[in-house]
C-alpha positions in Angstrom: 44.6 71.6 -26.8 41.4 72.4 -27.7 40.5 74.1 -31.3 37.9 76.8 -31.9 36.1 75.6 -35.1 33.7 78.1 -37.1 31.7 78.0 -40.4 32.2 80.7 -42.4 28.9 82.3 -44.7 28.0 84.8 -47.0 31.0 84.9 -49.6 30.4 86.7 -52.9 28.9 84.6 -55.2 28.6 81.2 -53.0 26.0 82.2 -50.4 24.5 79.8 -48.8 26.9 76.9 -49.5 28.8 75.1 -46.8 32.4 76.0 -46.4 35.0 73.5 -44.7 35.9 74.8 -40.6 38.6 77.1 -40.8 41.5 76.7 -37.5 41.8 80.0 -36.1 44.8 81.8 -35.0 43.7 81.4 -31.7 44.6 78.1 -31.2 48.4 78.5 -32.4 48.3 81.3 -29.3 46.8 78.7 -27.2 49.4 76.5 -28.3 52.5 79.1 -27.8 51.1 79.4 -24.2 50.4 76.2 -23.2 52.1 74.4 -20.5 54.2 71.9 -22.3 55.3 74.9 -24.8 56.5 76.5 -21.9 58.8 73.8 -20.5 60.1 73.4 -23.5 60.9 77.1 -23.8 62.6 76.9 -20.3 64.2 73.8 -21.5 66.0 75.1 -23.9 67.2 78.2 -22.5 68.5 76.1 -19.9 70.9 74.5 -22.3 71.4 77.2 -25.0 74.2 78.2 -23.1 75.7 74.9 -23.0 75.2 74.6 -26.9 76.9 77.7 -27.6 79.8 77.0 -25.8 79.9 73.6 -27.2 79.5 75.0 -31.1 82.4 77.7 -30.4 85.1 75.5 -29.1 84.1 71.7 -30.1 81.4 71.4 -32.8 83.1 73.8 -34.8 86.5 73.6 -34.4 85.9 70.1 -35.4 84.5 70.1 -38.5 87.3 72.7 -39.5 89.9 70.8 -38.5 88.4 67.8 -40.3 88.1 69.8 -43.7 91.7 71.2 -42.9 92.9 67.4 -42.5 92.0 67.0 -46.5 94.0 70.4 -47.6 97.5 71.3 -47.7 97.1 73.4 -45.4 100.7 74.3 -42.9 101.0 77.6 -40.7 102.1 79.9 -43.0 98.5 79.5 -44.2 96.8 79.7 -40.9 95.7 83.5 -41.5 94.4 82.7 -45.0 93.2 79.3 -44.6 91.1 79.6 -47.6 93.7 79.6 -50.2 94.9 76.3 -49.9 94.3 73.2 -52.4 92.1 70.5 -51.5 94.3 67.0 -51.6 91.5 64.8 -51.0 92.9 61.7 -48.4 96.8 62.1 -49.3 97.2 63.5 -45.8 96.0 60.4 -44.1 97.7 58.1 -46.7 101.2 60.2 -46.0 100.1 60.0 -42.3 99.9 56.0 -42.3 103.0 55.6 -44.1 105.2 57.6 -41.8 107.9 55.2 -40.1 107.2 57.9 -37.3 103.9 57.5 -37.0 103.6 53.8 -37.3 106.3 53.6 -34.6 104.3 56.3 -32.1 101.4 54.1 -33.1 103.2 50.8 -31.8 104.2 52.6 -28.6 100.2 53.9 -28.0 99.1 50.5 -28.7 102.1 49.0 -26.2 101.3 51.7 -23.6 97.6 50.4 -23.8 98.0 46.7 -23.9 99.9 47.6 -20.4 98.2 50.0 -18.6 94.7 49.5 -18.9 95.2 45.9 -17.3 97.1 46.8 -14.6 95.0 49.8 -13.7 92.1 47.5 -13.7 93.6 44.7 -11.8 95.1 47.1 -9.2 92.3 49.2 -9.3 90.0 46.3 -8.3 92.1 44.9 -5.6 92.3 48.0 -3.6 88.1 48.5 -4.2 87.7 44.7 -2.6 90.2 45.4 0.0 88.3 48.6 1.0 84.7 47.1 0.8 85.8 43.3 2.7 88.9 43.5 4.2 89.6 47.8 5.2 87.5 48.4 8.1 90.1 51.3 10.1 91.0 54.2 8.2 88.9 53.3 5.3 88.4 56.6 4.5 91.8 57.9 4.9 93.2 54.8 2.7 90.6 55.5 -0.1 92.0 59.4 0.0 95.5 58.7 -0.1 95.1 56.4 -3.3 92.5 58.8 -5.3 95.0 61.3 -4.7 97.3 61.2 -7.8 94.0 61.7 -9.4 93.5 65.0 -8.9 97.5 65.7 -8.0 98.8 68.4 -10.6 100.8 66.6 -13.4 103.5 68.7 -13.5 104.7 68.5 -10.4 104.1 64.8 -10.3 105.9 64.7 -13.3 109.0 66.7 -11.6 109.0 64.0 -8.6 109.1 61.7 -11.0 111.8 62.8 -12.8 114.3 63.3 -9.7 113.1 59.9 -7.9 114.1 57.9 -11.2 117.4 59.4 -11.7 120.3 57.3 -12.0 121.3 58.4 -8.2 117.8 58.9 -6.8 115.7 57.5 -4.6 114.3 54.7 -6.4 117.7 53.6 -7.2 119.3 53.9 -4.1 116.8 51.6 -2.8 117.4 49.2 -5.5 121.2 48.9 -5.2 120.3 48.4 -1.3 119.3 45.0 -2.2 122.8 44.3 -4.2 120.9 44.9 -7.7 122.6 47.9 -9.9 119.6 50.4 -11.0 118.5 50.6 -14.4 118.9 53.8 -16.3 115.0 54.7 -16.5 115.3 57.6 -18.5 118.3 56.7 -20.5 117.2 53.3 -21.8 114.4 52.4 -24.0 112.4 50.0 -22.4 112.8 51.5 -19.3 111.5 54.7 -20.2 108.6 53.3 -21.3 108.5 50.9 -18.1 108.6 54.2 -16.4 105.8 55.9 -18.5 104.1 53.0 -17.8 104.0 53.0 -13.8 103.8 56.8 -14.0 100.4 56.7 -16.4 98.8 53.5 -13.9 99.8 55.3 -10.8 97.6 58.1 -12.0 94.7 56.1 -12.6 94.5 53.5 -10.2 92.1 56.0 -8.1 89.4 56.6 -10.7 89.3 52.5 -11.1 88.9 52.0 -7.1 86.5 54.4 -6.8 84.1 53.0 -9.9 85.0 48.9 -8.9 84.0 49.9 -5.5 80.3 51.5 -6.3 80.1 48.6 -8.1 80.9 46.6 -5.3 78.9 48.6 -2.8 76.1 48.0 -5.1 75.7 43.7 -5.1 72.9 42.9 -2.8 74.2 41.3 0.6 70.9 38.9 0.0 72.8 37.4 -2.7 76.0 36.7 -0.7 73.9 35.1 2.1 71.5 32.8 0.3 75.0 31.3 -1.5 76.4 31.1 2.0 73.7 28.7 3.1 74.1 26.8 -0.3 77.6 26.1 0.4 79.3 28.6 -1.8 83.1 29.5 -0.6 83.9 32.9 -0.8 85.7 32.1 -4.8 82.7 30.3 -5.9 80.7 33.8 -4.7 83.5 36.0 -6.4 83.3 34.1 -10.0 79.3 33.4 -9.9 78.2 36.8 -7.9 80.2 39.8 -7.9 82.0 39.1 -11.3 78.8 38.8 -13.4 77.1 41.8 -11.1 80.6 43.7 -11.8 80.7 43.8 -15.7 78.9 46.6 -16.5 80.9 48.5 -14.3 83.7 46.4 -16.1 82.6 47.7 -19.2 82.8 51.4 -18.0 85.7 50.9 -16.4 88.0 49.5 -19.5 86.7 52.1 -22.2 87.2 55.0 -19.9 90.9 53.7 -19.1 91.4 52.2 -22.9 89.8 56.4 -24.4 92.4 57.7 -21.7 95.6 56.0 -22.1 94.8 56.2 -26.2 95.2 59.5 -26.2 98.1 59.4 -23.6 100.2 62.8 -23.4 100.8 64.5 -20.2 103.0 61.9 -19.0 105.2 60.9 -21.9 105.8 64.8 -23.1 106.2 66.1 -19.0 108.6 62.8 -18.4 110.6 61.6 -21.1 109.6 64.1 -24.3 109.0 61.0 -26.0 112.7 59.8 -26.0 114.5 58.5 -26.1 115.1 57.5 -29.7 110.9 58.6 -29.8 110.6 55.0 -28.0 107.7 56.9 -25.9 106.4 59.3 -28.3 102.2 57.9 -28.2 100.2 59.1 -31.3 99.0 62.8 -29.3 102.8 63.4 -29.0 103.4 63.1 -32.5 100.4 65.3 -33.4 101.3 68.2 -31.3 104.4 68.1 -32.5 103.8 67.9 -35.9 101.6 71.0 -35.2 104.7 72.5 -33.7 106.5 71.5 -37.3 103.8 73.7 -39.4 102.6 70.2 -40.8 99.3 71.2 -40.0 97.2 69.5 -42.4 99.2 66.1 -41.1 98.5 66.8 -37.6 95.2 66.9 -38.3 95.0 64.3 -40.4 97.1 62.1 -37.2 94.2 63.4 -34.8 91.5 61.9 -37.1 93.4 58.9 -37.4 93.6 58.6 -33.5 89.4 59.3 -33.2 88.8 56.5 -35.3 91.3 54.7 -33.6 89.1 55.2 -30.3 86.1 54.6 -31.7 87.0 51.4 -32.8 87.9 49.7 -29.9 85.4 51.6 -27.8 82.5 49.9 -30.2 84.9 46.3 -29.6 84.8 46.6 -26.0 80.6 47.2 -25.8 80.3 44.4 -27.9 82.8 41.9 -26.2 81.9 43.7 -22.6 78.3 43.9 -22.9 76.2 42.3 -20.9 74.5 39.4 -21.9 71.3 39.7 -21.1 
């Protein structure tokens, strides 16, 4: 940017003395039309739509929620929300101390500490199969398991529901082998068993599909210069791919841990978080406090569950990351 610089002469009463260079306006038009200002202009027109959008229905409805979470706010109040008292953090002490809660806490926690593994494992095990062992069909095999991915939840849900019946399919098959079925939707630790295999059966796709970019993405070279140092195909595994793999680890578990955290489709479409609320995750119990008028306490629960996530997201970068 260059800068037009002039000396100014002949004021009244100080001719002839020097005056400092005064910056014309020229330069700030220069600058307006300049080729950086430009992209930046184009810039952010490009995303001012995107911004909107995201201060109407997120940025926004965020930070009221969060300022309703410390009011006593409930939905006979919704169309005056202003005249309400604030309460400061009662709502999130009243929240913590809910048997209800706690309990729909445990279960979150339970689903988690279940499903995340086993959609990992699973998830990694069809990925190696498909990039070693597949080498027919590959394509067809990938599509067939990515498919509960994208299948609607509802009617996944209804499948569910008539294949786990006490006379369904499931069981059928099970008494075939002389064992009496179990009553998934009647029985506590069933239901959640069936949440369970519902919830990984959904997300085994998305984990096959990241494990195996990952996979695809290890340098043969690697593979073949340990092949001529002797290295068996375990020694490979645990020295190679594993330490190659753990950024895609990394992804992998926070994504699944974020998801099944905030776990809701398949515990409200399948069970309704019974029975006896032994599958009622923390989202349940926030919706349905909503549906209560408890406003202020749903909001408070939903707060409760963000920090929730963001702690063990920041636990899993630091434990996960890798280490150089």
């Amino acid at each position: 940017m260059s800068l037009t610089l002039t000396r100014t002469t002949g004021g009244a009463g100080q001719a002839g003395s020097p005056r400092p260079p005064v910056v014309r306006a020229t330069s700030r038009r220069r600058s307006w039309h300049s080729a950086g200002a430009v992209q930046s202009r184009t810039g952010w027109l490009f995303v001012a739509p995107f911004l909107i959008l995201f201060a109407l229905f997120t940025a926004i409805p965020v930070a009221t929620s969060f300022a309703m979470s410390f009011t006593d706010i409930r939905s006979r109040e919704i169309r005056n929300p202003l005249a309400v008292d604030f309460v400061g953090f009662d709502n999130f002490i009243d929240v913590l101390s809910d048997p209800t809660f706690q309990r729909a806490l445990l279960t979150t926690l339970v689903f988690v500490a279940l499903c995340v593994p086993l959609s990992l494992v699973i998830g990694f095990v069809l990925a190696l199969a498909l990039d070693t062992g597949i080498r027919r069909l590959r394509s067809t095999f990938r599509a067939v398991i990515y498919v509960p991915v994208i299948a609607n939840i509802v009617a996944a849900a209804v499948i569910w529901q008539y294949a786990f019946t006490p006379s369904g399919p499931v069981n059928t098959a099970i008494e075939s082998l002389g064992v009496a079925g179990p009553n998934w939707f009647g029985d506590p630790a069933w239901a959640v068993a069936n949440v369970v295999i519902l919830s990984v059966w959904r997300n085994i796709g998305t984990c096959m599909v990241l494990f195996l970019a990952g996979l695809q993405a290890v340098p043969n070279e690697l593979y073949e210069a340990s092949s001529l140092d002797g290295a068996g195909g375990l020694r490979s595994a645990w020295s190679i791919t594993l330490p190659l793999l753990r950024p895609t680890t990394l992804l992998v578990s926070v994504l699944m841990t974020v998801a099944f955290l905030n776990i809701f489709e398949e515990p409200y479409l399948l069970t309704g978080g019974g029975p006896l609320g032994s599958t009622r995750s923390i989202a349940l119990w926030v919706y349905e406090q909503f549906g209560f008028g408890n406003v202020a306490g749903s909001m408070a629960g939903s707060f409760i569950l963000l920090l929730l996530v963001g702690i063990v997201a920041l636990v899993q970068f630091r434990v996960l990351r890798p280490k150089h």
